[in-house]
N, C-alpha and C positions, 0 to 999 in steps of 0.2 A: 779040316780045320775046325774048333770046336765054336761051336756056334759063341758060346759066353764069351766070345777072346776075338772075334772078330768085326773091329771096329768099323773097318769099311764097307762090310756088310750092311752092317747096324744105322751108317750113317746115312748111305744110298737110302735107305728105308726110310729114315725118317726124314731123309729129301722130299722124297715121293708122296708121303703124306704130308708134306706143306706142300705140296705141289709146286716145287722152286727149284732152279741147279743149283749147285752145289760152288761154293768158290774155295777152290786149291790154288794154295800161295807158297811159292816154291823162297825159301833163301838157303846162302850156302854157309855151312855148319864154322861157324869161328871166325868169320867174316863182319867185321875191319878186327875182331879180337875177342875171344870167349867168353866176355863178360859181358859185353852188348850186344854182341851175337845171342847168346843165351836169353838176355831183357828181349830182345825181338819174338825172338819164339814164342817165350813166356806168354808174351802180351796179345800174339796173335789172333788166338779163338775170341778175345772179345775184343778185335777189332773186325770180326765178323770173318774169318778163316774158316770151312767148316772141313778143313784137311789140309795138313802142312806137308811139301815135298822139302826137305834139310837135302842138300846137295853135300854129297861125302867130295874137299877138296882133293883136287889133282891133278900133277906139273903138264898135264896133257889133254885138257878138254876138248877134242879135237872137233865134236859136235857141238861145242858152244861158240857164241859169239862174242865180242869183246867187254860186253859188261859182266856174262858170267865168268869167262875166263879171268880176269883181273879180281872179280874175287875171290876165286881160290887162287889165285896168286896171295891173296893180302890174309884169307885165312891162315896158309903154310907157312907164310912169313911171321905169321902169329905163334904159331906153334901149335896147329892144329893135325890134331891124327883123329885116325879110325877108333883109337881107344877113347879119345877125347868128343869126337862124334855118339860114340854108344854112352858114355857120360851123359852128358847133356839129354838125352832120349829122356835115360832113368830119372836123372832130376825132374824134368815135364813131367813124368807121369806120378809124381809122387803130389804134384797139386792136379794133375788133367787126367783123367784114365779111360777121356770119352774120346777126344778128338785124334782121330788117327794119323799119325805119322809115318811116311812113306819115303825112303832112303834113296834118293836119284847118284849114279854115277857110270863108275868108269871100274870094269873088273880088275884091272891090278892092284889098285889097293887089297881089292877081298882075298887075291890068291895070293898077295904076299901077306896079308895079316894070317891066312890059314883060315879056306873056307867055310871047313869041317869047326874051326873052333868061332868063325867070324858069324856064322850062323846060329851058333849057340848062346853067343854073348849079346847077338841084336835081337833075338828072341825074348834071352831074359831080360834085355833094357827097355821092352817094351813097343817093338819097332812092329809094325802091319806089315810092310809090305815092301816090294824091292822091284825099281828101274834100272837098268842095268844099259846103255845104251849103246854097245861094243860086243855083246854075245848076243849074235842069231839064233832061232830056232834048231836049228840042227848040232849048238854046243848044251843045249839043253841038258844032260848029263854032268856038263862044269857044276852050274849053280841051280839053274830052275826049278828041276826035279828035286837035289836034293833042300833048297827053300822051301817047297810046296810041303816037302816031309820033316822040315822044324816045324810048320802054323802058320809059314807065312806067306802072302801071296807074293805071283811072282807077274808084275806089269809089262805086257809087254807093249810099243811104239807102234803102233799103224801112218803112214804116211801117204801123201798122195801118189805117189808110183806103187805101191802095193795094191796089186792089181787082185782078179779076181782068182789066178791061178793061185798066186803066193801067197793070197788071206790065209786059208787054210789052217796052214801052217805056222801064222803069226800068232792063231788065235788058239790053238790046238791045247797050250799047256799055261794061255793066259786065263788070270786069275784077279778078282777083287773090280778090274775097272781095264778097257783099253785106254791105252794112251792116245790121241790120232794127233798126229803132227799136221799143224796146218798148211804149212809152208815146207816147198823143198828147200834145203838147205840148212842153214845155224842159228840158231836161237838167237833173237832179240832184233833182226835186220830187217824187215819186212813184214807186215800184215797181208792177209788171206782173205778172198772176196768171200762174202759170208752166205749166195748163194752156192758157190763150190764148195762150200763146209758143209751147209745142209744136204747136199745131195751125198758128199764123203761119208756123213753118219747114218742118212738113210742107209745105207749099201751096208754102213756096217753092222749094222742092228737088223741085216736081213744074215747074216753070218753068227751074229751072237744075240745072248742075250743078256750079256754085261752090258754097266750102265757105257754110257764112251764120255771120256771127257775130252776135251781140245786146249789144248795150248799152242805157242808158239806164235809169237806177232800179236797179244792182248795187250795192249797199254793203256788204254783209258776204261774209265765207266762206261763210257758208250759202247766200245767196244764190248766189255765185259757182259754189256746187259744182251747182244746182239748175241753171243756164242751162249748164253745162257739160255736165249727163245728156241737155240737151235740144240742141245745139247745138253747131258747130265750133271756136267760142271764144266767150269772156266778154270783153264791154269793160268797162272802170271807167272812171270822168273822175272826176266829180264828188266822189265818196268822196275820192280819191288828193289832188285839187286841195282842198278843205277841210282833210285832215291839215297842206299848208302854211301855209293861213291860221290854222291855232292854233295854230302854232308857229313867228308871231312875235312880235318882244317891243313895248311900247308906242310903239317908234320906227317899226314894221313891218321891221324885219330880224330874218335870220332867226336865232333862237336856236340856240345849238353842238346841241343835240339834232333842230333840221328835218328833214335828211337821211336820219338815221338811224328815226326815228321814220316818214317817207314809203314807205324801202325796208322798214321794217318789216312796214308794211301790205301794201306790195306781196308780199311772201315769206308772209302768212297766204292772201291772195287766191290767190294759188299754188297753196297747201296744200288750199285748200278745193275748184280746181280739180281737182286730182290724186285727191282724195276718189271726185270721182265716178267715177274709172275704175278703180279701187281698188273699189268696191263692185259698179262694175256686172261686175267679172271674177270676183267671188265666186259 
């Protein structure tokens, strides 16, 4: 990957030298509708985002939880695609060309849009990098390999059952950042005791030498600033993705306050980030 073109690279880097995690804010691409879907994104990096995860909609989230899943439900109901997904990228980056955007989902979209051409088109729209959470290590051949050989990284999920035997092999053809799930099971149901997190990143950072971020169970600043003292960044979804679902109105559109209220949280989530680096220079 060519070093000029790799934003996550670039960004880890300039984490490292403010001496601070990183906060990755995950929303899902056309969610409650493309046009304030899109104001979200937009607004995100200065609500203190310093990496967005766009969740590609799909009728089968079967590792999410009920706030992500309902919004790709309310995406598809919008009329959101994969073509309509790599849109919205290219818009970002015609005012953003720093902060890097990383494409979370589920591989049937990519093999029905045509991987060969789904990788070419989220290259030129300016996408970093790809979570994929349904191809293992050993389909690496489907998409991994050939991502890593468009320019783009390819993320893979570390979890707490990935033991010592099966790292390996998690970590073998990951690229840009591990993902480490903090909790077994689906996104947004439960939080993670944040001594078993640090002891999780320790291990894994004796396996690699990618940054690791943790998601899965962050919903407050507090929280956010805790996985921040422990770790390279904090992910949110499911927090971020619920602020939209309560601010729509009984039609499901979204009320003149959604946007405003979503980047809100995102600029605390921030806040609570920056906490930790802030304390631990004390």
């Amino acid at each position: 990957m060519s070093r000029a073109r790799d934003r996550i690279k670039r960004r880890f880097e300039a984490l490292a030298e403010e001496n601070r995690a990183g906060l990755v804010t995950f929303v899902t691409a056309g969610d409650p509708d493309p046009d304030i879907s899109e104001a979200i994104i937009k607004g995100l990096p200065a609500a203190g985002a310093d990496m967005i995860e766009l969740g590609m909609p799909f009728t089968d989230p079967m590792a999410d939880g009920p706030a992500v899943q309902l919004s790709s439900l309310r995406a598809l109901r919008a009329g959101q695609t994969q073509r309509r997904t790599l849109e919205m990228v290219s818009r970002f980056r015609e005012q953003d060309n720093e902060t890097p955007i990383v494409l979370m989902g589920y591989y049937n979209p990519m093999y029905i849009y045509g991987v060969e051409r789904f990788l070419a088109d989220a290259a030129e729209a300016g996408v970093d990098g790809l979570i994929v959470v349904d191809l293992p290590p050993e389909e690496d051949v489907e998409l991994c390999l050939p991502a890593l050989a468009a320019g783009m990284h390819f993320i893979r999920l570390a979890t707490p059952t990935t033991d010592d035997a099966r790292l390996p092999a998690v970590i073998a053809n990951t690229s840009g950042f591990v993902y480490y799930v903090a909790i077994a099971g689906i996104t947004g149901t439960k939080s993670a005791d944040a001594g078993e997190i640090q002891s999780a990143v320790e291990r894994l950072k004796r396996h690699t030498d990618l940054p690791v971020a943790v998601g899965f169970g962050i919903k407050t600043p507090e929280q956010a600033e805790a996985i921040a003292a422990i770790a390279d960044a904090a992910v949110v979804g499911s927090a971020i993705v619920q602020v939209v679902a309560d601010n729509l109105d009984a039609d499901g559109k979204a009320t003149p306050e959604l946007v405003g209220n979503v980047l809100g949280l995102s600029q605390s989530l921030a806040n609570g980030v920056r906490a930790a680096a802030r304390k631990a220079a004390e």
